[in-house]
C-alpha positions as CSV (number, residue, x, y, z in Angstrom):
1,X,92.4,107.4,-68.2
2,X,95.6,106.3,-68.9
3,X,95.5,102.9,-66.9
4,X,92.3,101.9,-69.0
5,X,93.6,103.0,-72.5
6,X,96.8,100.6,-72.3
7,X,95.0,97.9,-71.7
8,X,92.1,98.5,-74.2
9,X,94.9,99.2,-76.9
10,X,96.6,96.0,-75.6
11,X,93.5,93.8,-76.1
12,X,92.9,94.9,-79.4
13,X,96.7,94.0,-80.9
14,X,95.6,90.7,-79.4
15,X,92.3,90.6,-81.0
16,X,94.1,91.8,-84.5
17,X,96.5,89.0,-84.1
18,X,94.3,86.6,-83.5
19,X,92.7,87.3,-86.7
20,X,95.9,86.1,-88.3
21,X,96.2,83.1,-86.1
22,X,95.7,80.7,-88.4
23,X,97.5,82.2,-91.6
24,X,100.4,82.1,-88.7
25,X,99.9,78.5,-88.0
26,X,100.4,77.2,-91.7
27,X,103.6,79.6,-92.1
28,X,105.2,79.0,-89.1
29,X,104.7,75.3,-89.8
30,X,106.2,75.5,-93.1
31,X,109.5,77.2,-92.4
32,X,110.0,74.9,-89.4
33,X,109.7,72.2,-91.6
34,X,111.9,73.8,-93.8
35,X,114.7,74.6,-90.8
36,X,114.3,71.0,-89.4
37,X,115.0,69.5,-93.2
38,X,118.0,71.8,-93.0
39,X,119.2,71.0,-89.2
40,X,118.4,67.6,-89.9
41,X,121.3,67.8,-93.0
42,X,123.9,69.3,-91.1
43,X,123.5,66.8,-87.8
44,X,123.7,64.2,-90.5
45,X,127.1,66.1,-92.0
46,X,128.8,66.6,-88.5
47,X,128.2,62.7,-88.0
48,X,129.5,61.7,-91.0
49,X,132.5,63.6,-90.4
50,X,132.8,62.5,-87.3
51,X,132.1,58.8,-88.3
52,X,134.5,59.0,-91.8
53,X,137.4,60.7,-89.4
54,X,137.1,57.7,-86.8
55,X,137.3,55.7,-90.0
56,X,139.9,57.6,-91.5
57,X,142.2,56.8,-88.1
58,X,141.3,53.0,-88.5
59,X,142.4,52.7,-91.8
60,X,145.7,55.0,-91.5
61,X,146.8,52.8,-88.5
62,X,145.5,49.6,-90.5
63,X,148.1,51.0,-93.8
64,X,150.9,51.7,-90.7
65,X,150.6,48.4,-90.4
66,X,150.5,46.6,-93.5
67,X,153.4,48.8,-95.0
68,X,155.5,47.7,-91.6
69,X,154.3,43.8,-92.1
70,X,155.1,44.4,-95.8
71,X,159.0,45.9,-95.7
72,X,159.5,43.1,-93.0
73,X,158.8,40.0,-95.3
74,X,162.4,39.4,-97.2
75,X,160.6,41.3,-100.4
76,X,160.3,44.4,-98.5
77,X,163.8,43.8,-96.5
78,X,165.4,43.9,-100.1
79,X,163.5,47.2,-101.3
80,X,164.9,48.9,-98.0
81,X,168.4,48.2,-98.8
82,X,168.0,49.2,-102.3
83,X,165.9,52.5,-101.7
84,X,163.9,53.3,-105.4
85,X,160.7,55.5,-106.0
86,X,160.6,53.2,-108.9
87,X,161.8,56.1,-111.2
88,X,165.0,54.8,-112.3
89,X,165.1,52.1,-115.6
90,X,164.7,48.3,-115.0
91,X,167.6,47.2,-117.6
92,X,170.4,47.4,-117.4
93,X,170.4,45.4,-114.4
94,X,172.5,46.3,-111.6
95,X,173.3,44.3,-108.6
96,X,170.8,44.4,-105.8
97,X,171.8,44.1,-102.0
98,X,170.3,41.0,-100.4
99,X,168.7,40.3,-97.0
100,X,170.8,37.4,-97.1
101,X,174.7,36.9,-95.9
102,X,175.3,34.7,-99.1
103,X,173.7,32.4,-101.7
104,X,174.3,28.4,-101.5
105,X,174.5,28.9,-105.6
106,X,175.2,25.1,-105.8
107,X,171.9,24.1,-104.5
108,X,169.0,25.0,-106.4
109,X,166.5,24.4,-104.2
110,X,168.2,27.4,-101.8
111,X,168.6,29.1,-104.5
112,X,165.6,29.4,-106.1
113,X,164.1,29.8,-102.4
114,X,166.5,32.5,-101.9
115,X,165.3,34.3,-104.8
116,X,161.8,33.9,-104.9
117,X,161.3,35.1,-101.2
118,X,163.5,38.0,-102.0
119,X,161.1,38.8,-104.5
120,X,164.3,40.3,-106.7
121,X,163.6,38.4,-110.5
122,X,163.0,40.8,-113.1
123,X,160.2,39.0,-114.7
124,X,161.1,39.0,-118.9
125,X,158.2,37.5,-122.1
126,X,158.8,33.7,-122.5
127,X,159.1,32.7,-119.3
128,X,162.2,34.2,-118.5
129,X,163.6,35.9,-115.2
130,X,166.4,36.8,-113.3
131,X,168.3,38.5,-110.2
132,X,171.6,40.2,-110.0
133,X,172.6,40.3,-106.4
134,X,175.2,40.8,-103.8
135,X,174.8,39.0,-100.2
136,X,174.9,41.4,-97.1
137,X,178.1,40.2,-95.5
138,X,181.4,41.6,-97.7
139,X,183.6,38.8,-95.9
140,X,182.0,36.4,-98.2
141,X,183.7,37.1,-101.0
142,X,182.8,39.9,-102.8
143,X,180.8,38.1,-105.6
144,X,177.7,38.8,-107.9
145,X,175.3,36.6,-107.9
146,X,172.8,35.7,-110.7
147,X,169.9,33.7,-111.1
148,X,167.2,33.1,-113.3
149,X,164.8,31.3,-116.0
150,X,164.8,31.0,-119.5
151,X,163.3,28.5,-122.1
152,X,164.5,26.2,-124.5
153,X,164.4,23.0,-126.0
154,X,166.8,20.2,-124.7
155,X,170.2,22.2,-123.8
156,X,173.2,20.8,-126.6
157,X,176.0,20.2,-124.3
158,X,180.1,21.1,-125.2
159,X,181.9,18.3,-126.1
160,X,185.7,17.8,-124.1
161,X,188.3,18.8,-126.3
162,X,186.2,20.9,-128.9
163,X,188.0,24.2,-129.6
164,X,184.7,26.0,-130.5
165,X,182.2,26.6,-127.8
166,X,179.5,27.6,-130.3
167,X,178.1,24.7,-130.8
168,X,176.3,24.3,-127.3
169,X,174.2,25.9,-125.7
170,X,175.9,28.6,-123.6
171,X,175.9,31.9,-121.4
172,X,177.4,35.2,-122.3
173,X,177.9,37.3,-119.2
174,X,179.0,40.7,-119.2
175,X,180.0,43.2,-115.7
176,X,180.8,46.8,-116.3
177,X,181.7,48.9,-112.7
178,X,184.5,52.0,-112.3
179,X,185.4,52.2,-115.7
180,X,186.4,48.3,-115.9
181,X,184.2,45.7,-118.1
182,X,184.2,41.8,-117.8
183,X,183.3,39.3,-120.1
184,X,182.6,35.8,-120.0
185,X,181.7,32.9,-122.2
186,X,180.2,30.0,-120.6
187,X,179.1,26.8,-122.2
188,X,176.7,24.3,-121.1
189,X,178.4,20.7,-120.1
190,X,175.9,18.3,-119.0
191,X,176.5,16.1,-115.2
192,X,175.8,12.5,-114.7
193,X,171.6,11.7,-114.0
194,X,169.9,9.0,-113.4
195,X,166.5,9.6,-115.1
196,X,166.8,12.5,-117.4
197,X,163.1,11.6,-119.2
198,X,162.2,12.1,-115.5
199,X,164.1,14.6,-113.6
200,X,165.4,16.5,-116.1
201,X,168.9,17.7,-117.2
202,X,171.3,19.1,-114.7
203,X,174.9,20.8,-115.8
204,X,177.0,23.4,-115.5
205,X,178.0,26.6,-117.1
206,X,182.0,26.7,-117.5
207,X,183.4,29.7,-117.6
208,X,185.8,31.4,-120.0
209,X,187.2,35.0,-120.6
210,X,185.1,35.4,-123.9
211,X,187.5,36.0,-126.5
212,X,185.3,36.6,-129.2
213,X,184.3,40.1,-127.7
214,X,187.8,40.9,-126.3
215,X,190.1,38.7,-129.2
216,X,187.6,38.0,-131.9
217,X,188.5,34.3,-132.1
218,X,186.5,31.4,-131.9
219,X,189.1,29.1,-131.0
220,X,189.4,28.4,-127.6
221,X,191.7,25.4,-127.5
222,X,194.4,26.5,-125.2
223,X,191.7,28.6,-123.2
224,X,191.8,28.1,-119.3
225,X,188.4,28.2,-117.5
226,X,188.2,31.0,-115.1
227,X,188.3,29.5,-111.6
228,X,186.3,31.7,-109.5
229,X,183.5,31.7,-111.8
230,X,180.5,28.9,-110.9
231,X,177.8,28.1,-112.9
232,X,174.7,25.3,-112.6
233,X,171.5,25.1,-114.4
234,X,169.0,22.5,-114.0
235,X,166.7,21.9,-116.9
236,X,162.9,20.7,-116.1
237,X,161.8,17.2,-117.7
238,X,158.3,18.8,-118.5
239,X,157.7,20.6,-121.6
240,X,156.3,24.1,-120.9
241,X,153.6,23.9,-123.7
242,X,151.3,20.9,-123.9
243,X,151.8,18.5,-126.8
244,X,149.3,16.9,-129.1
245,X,148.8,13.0,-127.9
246,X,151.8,11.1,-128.9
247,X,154.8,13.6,-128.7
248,X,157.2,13.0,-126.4
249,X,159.2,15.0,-124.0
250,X,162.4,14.7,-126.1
251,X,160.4,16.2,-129.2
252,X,162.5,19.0,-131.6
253,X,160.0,21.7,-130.5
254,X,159.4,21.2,-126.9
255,X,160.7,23.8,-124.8
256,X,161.3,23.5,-121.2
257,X,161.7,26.0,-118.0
258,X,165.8,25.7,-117.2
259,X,167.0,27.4,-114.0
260,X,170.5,28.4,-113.4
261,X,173.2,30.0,-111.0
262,X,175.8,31.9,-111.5
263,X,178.9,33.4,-108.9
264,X,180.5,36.0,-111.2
265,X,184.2,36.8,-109.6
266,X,185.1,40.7,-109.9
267,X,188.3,41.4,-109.3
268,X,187.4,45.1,-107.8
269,X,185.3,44.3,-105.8
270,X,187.6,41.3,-104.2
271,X,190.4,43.6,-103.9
272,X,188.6,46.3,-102.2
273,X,187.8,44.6,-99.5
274,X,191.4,43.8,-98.3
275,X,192.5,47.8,-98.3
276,X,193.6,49.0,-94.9
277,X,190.6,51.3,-94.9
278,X,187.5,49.3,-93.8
279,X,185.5,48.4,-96.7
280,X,182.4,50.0,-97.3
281,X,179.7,47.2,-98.3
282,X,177.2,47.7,-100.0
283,X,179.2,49.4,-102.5
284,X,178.4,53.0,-102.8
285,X,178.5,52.9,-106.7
286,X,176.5,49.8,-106.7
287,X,173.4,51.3,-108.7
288,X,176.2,52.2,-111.4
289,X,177.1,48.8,-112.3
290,X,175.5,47.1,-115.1
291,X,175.1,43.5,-115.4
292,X,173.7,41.3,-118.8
293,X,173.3,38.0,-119.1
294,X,172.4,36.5,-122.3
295,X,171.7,32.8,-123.2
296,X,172.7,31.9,-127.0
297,X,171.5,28.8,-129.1
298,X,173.9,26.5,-130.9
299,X,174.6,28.2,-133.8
300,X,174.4,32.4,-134.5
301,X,171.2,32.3,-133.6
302,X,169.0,35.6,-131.5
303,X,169.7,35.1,-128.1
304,X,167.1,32.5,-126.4
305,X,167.2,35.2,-123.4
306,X,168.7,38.5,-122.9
307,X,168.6,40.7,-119.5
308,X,168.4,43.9,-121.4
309,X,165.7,42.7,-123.7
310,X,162.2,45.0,-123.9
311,X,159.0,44.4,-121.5
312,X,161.3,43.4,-118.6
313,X,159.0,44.0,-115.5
314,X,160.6,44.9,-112.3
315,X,160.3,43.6,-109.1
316,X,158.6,45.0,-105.8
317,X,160.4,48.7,-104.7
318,X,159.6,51.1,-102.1
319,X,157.6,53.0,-105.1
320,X,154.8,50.3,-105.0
321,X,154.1,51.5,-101.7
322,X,152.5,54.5,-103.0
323,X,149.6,52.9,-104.3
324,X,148.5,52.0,-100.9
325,X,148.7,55.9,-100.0
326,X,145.6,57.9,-99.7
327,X,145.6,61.7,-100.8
328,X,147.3,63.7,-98.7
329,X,149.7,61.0,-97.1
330,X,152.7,61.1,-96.8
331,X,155.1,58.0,-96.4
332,X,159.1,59.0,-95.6
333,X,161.3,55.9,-95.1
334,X,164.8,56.9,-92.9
335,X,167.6,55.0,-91.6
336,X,168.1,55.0,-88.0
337,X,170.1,57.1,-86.5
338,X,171.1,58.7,-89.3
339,X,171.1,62.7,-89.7
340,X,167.8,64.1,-88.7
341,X,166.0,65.2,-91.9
342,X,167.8,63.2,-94.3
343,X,164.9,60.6,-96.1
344,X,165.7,57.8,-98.3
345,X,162.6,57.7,-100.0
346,X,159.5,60.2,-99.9
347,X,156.3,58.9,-101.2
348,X,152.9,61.1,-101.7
349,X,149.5,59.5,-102.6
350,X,148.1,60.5,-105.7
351,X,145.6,62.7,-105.8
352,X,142.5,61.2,-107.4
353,X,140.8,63.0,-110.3
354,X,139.0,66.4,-108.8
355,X,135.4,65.1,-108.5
356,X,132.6,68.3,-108.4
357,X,131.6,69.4,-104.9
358,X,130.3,72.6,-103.6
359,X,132.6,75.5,-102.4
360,X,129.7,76.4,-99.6
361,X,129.3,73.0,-98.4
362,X,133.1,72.9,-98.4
363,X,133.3,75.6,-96.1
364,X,130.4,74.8,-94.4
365,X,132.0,70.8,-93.8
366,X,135.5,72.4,-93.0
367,X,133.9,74.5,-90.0
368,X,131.6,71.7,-88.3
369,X,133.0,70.5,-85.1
370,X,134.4,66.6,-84.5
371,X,136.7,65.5,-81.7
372,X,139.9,65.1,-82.0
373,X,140.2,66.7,-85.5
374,X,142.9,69.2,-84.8
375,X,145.3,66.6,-83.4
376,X,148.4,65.7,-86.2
377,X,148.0,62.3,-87.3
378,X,151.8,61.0,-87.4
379,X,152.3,56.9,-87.0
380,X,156.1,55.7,-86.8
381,X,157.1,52.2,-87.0
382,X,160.4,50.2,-86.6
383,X,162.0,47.7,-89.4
384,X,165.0,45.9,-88.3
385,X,167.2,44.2,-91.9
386,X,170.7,43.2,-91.5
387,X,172.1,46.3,-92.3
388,X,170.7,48.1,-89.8
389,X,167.2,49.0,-88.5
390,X,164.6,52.0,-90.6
391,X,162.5,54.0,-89.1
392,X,158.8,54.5,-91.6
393,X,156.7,57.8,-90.4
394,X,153.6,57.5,-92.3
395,X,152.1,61.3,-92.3
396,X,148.1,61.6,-93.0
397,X,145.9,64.7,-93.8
398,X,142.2,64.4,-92.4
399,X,141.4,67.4,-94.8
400,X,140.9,64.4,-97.2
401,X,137.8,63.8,-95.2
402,X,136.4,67.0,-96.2
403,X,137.2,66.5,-100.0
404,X,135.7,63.7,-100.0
405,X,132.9,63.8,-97.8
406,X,132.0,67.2,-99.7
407,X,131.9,65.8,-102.8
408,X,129.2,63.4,-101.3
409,X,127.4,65.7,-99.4
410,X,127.2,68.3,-103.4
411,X,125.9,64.7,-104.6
412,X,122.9,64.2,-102.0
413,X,122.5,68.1,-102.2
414,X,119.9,67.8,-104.8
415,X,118.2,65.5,-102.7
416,X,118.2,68.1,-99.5
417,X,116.6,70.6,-102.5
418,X,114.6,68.5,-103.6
419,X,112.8,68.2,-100.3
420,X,112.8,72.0,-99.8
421,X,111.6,72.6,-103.0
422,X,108.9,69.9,-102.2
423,X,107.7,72.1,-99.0
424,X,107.8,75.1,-100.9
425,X,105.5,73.8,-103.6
426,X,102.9,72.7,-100.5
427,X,103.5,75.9,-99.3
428,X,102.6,77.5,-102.2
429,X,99.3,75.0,-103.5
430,X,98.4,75.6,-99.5
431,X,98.9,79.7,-100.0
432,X,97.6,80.3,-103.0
433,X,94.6,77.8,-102.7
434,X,93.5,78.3,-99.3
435,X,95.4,80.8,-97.0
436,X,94.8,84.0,-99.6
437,X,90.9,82.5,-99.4
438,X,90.9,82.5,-95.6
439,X,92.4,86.3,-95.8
440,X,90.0,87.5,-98.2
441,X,87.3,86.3,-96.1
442,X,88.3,87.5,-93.4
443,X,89.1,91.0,-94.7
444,X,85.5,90.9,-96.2
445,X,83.7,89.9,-92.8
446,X,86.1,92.6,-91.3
447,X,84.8,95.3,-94.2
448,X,81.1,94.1,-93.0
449,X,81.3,94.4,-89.2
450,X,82.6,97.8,-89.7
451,X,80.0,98.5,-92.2
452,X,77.3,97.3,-89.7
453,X,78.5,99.1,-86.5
454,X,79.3,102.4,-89.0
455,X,75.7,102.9,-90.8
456,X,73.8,99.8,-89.3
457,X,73.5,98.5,-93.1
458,X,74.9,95.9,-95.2
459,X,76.0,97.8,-97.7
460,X,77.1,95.7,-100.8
461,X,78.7,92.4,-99.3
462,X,79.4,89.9,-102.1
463,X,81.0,86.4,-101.6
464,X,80.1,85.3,-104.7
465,X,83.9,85.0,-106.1
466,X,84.8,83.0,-103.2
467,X,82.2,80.2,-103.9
468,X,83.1,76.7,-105.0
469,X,83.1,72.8,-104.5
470,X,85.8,72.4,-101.5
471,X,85.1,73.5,-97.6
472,X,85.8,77.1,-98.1
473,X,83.7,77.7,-101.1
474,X,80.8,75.7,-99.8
475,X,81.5,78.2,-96.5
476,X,81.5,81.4,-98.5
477,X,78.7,80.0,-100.7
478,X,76.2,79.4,-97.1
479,X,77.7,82.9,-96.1
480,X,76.6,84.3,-99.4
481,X,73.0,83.0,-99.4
482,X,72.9,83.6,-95.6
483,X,73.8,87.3,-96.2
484,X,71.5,87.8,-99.5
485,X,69.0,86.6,-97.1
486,X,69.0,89.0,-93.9
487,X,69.8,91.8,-96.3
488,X,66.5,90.9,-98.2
489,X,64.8,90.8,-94.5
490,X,66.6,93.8,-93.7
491,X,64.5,95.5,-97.1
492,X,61.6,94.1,-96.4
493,X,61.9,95.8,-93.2
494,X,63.0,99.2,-94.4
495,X,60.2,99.2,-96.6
496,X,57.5,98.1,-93.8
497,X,58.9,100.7,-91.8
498,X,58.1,103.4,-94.6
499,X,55.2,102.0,-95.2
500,X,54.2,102.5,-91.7
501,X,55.8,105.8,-91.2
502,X,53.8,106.8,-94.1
503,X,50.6,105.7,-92.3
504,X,51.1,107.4,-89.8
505,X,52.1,110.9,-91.4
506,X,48.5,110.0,-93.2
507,X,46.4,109.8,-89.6
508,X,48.0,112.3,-88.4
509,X,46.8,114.6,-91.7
510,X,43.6,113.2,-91.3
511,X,43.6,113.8,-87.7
């Protein structure tokens, strides 16, 4: 009894399910079209993380390297002797240490090649520049060095034997270190040239303690040049503006690009170097030295160029390096060798303006799985200068992947719920418009079987609601007539049988 009512009861769950069958179809097909869309999205996030780390490593080795390349160039060499996060002023100008022993300051062509691959000018408005600098070897000399641009017209030269210097063109030079100041005056005088019209002017600036700042006189008559101190300037034949047709070179108004060089002797620093201690070069005080040059007109007139003028523009430092830092690296710049810990310079990347992304698919991003993600990412990288070799450990963050592939991944969100939202409608037009159809018909042929096998009668079966223009309501609508029919037939019947009945009650009377 028992073996025969487990399976009987088994048979019928399957013969209730299979009533359902269908509606089970359509449903499970939705949500696994739902789950794939979602699967789908985070395969596509775990290889984009993967792919954006791999990238991530490329380009962190690829900014290893073009920092290194960078600091090695003669520009870089001089912003790893003179460590800046490019916080401290531009002017006053103090002397920079050089990649380079010395300057030929005779020679413009070194100099202005030493200079200009040294990247060290402070650029100034009207074409004007220059570079304070020591060379890298103390033995030669202990001088400062400065060069530069400025504009005017053609320079007016000091005449031999004129007691005023004012009347020329001229440079006013002023040194302040350890409590000492230095001043010099230093008129233009003009050297022999074959072609000025076509190679311009070329002079010197002859140097004298200016007595107008220290004395107040103007008279410099008995004045003695100071012996140590050089000066040359070369003035360009060119003017720097173009002319309408028919000025010349020579014209009032033109101005022209004038280079000079300048060895500024300071006694301090000279006499340091011959203590019986072993001088220490660079100078440790060098950053507090100031240096300004200025180049006056003929005349009390403004200066033509002056180092501590406004919109002076520095040159290359270590705190340009930053800009090639993505968030969350770090960049720490050490000398070799020296105390373990102790950086020169510390640079960050800036973090970029917080763009919107979604805490869940934050976490969700931080806790997919990549290779290699968990390994530090630390690049180090050798720069030899001539003081010595530095040592660059560039420091990276791969959470910055996450930031940033999160705030994609909140930006194609909408797209992801858009799609969902797109299978739910379906779901919904596919429920409401022909699953709940297919249920109440099937409930309703359910009702009438039972009603048949219960009282062998039809009973009142309507399909009438469930009629229309589409497959199912042309199905209930055949169903309906089909059903009006054999219950009219099964009438007829009832009433043929009562009839009959009848009859034979009435023979049976008559009988």
């Amino acid at each position: 009894m028992n073996r025969t009512a487990v399976p009987s009861a088994f048979n019928a769950a399957l013969v209730w399910l299979a009533s359902f069958r269908l509606r089970v179809l359509f449903r499970t097909s939705f949500l696994l079209l739902a789950g794939a869309t979602l699967v789908m999205t985070v395969y596509v996030l775990q290889e984009e993380k993967q792919r954006s780390y791999d990238n991530y490593q490329q380009s962190f080795a690829k900014t290893k390297a073009q920092i290194a390349a960078q600091l090695r160039h003669p520009s870089g060499q001089l912003a790893l002797l003179n460590p800046s996060d490019g916080a401290m002023p531009t002017t006053p100008l103090h002397p920079v240490l050089l990649p380079f022993s010395a300057i030929d300051f005779d020679d413009q062509s070194k100099v202005r090649n030493a200079v200009e691959m040294a990247g060290c000018l402070v650029q100034y408005p009207r074409n004007g520049s220059l570079c304070v600098a020591i060379g890298s070897n103390p033995w030669a000399g202990g001088f400062i060095y400065a060069a530069g641009t400025f504009a005017s017209t053609a320079l007016v030269p000091h005449a031999m034997g004129d007691k005023f210097l004012d009347t020329a063109h001229r440079l006013r030079v002023e040194v302040k270190l350890r409590g000492q100041t230095y001043h010099w005056i230093a008129p233009f005088e003009p050297l022999p040239n074959g072609n000025p019209q076509r190679e311009g002017i070329r002079g010197r600036f002859t140097g004298y303690v200016d007595m107008g700042r220290d004395m107040g006189s103007r008279d410099y008559t008995n004045a003695r040049t100071v012996r140590e101190f050089r000066g040359w300037v070369w003035q360009g034949a060119n003017c720097i503006q173009e002319h309408a047709a028919g000025d010349m070179a020579d014209a009032p108004d033109c101005e022209k690009k004038s280079f000079f060089s300048l060895r500024l002797p300071v006694d301090v620093l000279r006499d340091a170097l011959f203590q019986k201690e072993k001088p220490v070069w660079p100078p440790s005080d060098l950053n507090d030295m100031q240096v300004r040059v200025e180049v006056l007109p003929p005349g009390e007139g403004a200066a033509l160029f002056d180092s501590n003028a406004d919109g002076a523009v520095a040159p290359f430092s270590l705190g340009d390096l930053r800009a090639q830092l993505l968030p969350g690296e770090t960049l720490r710049i050490r000398k070799s060798g020296a105390g373990k810990g102790i950086d020169l310079v510390r640079l960050s990347g800036s973090e970029s303006a917080a763009a919107e992304s979604s805490p869940l698919l934050t976490r969700l991003i931080r806790r997919l799985p990549v290779d290699s993600y968990d390994a530090p990412i630390e690049l180090t990288e050798d720069v030899a200068t001539p003081m010595g070799n530095y040592t660059l450990l560039l420091t990276g963050d791969a959470r910055s992947v996450n930031k940033s592939l999160s705030v994609v991944a909140t930006r194609l969100s909408w797209f992801v719920g858009a799609m969902l939202l797109a299978i739910s409608l379906a779901w919904l037009v596919i429920e409401v418009g022909i699953i709940r159809r297919i249920a109440r018909l099937t409930r309703r042929s359910s009702q009438l079987s039972k009603s048949v096998k219960a009282t062998t009668s039809l009973g009142d079966f309507d399909l009438a609601d469930l009629r229309g223009s589409d497959e199912l309501g042309i199905l209930a609508n055949c169903l309906n007539d089909l059903l009006r029919r054999v219950k009219e037939d099964a009438e007829r019947e009832k009433i043929r049988a009562e009839q009959e009945k009848d009859m034979w009650h009435a023979v049976g009377h008559e009988i």
